[in-house]
SEDRENSE-373514 format. One record per residue: x, y, z of N, C-alpha, C in turn. Coordinates in steps of 0.02 Angstrom, whole numbers. Example, Ala and Ser with C-alpha at 12.3 -4.5 7.8 and 13.67 -1.06 7.14 Angstrom:
{{660,-284,390},{615,-225,390},{660,-165,390}}
{{642,-112,354},{684,-53,357},{645,2,394}}
***
This chain:
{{-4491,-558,-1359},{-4442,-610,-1353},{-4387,-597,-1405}}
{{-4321,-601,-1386},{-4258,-603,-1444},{-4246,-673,-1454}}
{{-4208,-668,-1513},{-4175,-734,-1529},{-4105,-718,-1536}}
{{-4071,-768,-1512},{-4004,-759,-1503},{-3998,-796,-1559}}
{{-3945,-774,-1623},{-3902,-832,-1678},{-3863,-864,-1627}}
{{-3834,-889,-1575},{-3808,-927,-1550},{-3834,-987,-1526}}
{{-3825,-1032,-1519},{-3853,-1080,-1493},{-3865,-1091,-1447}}
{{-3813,-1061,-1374},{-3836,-1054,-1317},{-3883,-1008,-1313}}
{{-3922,-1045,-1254},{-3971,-977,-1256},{-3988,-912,-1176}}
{{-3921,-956,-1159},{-3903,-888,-1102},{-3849,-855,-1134}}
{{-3828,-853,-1204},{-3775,-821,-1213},{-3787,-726,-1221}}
{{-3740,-696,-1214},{-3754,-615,-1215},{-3730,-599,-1298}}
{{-3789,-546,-1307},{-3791,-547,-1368},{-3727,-486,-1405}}
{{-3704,-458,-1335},{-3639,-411,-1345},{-3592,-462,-1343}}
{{-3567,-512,-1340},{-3523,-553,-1362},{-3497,-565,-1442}}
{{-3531,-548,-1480},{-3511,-555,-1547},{-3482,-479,-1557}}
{{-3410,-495,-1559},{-3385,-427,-1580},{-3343,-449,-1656}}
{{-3331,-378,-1673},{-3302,-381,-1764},{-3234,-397,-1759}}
{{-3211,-407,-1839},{-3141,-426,-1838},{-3082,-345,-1844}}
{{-3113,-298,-1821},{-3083,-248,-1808},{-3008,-234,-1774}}
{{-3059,-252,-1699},{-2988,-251,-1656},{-2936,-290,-1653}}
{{-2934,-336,-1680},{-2898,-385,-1689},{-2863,-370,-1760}}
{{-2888,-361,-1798},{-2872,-342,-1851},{-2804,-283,-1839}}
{{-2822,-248,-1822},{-2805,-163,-1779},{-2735,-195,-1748}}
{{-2753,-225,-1714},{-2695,-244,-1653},{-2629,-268,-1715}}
{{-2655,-341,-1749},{-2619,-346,-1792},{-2581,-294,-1834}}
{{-2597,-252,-1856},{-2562,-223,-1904},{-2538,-172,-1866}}
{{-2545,-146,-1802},{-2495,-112,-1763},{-2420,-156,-1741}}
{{-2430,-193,-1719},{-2405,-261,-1691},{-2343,-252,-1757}}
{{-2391,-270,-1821},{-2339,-283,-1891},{-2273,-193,-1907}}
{{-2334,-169,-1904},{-2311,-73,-1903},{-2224,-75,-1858}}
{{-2232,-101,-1778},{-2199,-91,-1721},{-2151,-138,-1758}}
{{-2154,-204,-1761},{-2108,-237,-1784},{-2066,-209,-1845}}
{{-2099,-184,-1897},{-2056,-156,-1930},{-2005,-79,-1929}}
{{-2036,-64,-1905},{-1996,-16,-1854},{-1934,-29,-1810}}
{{-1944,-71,-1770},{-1892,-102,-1746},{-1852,-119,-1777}}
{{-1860,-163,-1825},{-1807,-190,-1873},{-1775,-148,-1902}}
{{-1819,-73,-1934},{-1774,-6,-1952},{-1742,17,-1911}}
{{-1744,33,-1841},{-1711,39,-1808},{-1630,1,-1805}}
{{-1620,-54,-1784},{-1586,-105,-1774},{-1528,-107,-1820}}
{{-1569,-103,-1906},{-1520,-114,-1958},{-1501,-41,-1959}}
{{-1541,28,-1934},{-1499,84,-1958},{-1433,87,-1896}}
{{-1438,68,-1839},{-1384,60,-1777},{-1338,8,-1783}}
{{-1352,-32,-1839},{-1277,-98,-1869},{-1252,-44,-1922}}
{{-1296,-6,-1961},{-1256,14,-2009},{-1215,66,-1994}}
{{-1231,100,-1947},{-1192,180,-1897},{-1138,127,-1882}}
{{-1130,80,-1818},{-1088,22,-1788},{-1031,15,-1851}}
{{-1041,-16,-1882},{-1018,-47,-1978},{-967,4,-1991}}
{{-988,68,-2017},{-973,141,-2025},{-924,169,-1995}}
{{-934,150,-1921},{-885,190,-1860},{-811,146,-1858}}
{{-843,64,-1882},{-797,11,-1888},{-740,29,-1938}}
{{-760,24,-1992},{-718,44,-2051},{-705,97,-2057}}
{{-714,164,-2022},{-658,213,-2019},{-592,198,-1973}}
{{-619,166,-1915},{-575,161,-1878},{-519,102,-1904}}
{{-533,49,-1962},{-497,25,-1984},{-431,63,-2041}}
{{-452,111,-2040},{-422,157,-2100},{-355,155,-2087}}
{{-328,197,-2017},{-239,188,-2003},{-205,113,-2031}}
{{-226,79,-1996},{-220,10,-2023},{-213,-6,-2079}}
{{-257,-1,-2122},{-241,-3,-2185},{-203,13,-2220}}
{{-163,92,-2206},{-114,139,-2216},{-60,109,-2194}}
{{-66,68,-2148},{2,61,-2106},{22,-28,-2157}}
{{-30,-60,-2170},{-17,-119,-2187},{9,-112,-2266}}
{{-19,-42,-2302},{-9,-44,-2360},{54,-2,-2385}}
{{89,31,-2314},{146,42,-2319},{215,-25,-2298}}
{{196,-58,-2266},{243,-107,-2267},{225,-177,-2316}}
{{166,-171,-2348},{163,-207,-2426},{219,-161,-2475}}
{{202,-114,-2468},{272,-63,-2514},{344,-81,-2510}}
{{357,-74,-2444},{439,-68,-2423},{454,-143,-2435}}
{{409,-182,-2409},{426,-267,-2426},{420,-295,-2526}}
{{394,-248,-2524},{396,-248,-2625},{472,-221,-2619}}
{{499,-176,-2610},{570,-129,-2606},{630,-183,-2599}}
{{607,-222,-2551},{681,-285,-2533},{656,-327,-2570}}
{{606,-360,-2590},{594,-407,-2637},{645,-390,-2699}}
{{626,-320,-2728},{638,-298,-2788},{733,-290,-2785}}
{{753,-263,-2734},{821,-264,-2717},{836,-318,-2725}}
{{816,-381,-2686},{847,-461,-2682},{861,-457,-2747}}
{{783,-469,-2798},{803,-502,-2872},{847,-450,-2901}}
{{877,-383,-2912},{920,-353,-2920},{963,-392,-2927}}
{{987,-405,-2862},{1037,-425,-2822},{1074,-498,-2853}}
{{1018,-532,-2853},{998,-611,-2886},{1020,-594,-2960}}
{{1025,-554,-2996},{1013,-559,-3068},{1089,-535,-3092}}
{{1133,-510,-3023},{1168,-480,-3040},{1222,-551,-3026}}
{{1208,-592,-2969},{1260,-648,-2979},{1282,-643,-2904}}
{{1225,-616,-2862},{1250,-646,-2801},{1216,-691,-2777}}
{{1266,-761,-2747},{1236,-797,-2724},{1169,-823,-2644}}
{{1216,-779,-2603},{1122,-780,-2551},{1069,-769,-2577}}
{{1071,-709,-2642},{997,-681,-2647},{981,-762,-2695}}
{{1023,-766,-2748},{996,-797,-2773},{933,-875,-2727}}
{{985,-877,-2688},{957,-933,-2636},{876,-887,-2585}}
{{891,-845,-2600},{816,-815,-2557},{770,-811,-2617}}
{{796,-807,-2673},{736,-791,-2722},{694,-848,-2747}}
{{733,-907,-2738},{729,-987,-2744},{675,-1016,-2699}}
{{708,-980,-2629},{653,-982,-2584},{603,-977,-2594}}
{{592,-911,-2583},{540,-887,-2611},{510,-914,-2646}}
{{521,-918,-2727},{489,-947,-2769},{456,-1011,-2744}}
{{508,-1060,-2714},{461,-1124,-2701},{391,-1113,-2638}}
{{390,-1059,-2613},{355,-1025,-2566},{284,-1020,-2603}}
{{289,-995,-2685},{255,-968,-2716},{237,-894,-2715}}
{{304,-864,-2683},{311,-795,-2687},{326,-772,-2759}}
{{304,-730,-2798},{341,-705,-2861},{348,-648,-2829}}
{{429,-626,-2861},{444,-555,-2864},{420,-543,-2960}}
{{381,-485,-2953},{400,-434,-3011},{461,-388,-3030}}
{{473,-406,-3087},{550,-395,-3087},{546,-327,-3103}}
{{600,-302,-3089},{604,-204,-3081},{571,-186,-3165}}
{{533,-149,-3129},{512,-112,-3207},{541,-59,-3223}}
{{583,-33,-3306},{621,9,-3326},{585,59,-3296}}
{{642,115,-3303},{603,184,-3270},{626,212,-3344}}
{{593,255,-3363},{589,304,-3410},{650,360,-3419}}
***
């Protein structure tokens, strides 16, 4: 005669299995997931990468007309300092705008 530790007593005694497979499953499960996520963040950061080169012209192009618009700024107050009246009235502008011109720096 066997004794089953279960309490039923038609129960099968191959029913008690370990915390193995489950165990197993889990930490594949965890493995895959993190994987994925490496995946994912290395294909935003390629994406990101491809982004900001392609922003580059742009930048060139914006930081050349920050230049030339420094150029007439710097002309106006010239202009302004010398006693003509429009600039002076654009520089006024400006100013109440909260535009500052930097005033021409000596050249050497």
């Amino acid at each position: 005669m066997t004794y089953s530790s279960s309490s039923d007593p038609g129960a099968d005694p191959r029913a008690a299995t370990s915390m193995f497979i489950p165990a197993l499953l889990l930490a594949l499960a965890v493995v895959a997931w993190f994987a994925f996520q490496t995946v994912q963040l290395w294909r935003e950061q390629q994406q990101l990468e491809l982004m900001k080169t392609s922003l580059v012209p742009q930048e060139q192009a914006a930081a050349k007309l920050r230049a030339s618009l420094d150029e007439v700024a710097t002309a106006t107050a010239k202009l302004s300092a010398s006693g003509n009246p429009n600039a002076r009235v654009i520089v006024e502008q400006l100013r109440n705008r909260g535009i500052t011109i930097q005033p021409p720096a000596a050249k050497p």
